[in-house]
N, C-alpha and C positions, 0 to 999 in steps of 0.2 A: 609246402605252400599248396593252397588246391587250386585244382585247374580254374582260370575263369570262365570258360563255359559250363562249366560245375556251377560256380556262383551266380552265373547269369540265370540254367534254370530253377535251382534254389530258388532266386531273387524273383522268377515270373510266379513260381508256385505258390509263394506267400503274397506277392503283390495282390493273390484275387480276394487277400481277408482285410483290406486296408479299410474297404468303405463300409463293412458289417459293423453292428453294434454289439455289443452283447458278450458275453464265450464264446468261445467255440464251442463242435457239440462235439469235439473228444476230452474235453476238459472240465464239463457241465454236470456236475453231481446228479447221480440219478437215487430213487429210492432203494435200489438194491445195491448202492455202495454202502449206505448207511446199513446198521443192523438196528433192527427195532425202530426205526423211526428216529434214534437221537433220544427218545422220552423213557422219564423214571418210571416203571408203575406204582401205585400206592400202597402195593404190597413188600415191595423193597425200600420205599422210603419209608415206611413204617421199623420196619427191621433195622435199617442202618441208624435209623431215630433212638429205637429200644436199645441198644446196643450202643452207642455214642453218649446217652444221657444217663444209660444205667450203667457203665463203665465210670464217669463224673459221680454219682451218687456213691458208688463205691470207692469211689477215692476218698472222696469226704469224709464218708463213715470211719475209714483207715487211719486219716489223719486225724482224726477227735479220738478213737482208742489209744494210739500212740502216746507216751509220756513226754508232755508237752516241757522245753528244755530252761521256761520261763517259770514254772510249777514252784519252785524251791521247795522241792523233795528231793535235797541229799543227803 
């Protein structure tokens, strides 16, 4: 169990954030926690674009060469 004069000054030390609004400022994102800002540049969403709809375009094409199992060529 911990001591109560442990909890008492625990208890004064946070008591002084009771009337603050807002975060606090160890807990308040700053720009160097993010990397890059959070944002795509238009150079990789171009890439994962080419790549996402051309990977789709080739499936299709796949599945139209394939022998289709409704054909009645047996």
């Amino acid at each position: 169990m911990t001591n109560p004069t442990v909890m008492k000054r625990r208890s004064e030390q946070h008591s002084s954030n009771i009337g603050q609004r807002g975060p606090s400022p160890s807990t308040k994102n700053s720009k160097e926690d993010t990397i890059g800002g959070g944002k795509v540049g238009p150079v990789a969403l171009g890439i994962l674009l080419f790549v996402v709809l051309g990977s789709a375009v080739l499936q299709v094409i796949q599945n139209m060469r394939q022998k289709s199992p409704f054909s009645g060529d047996d």
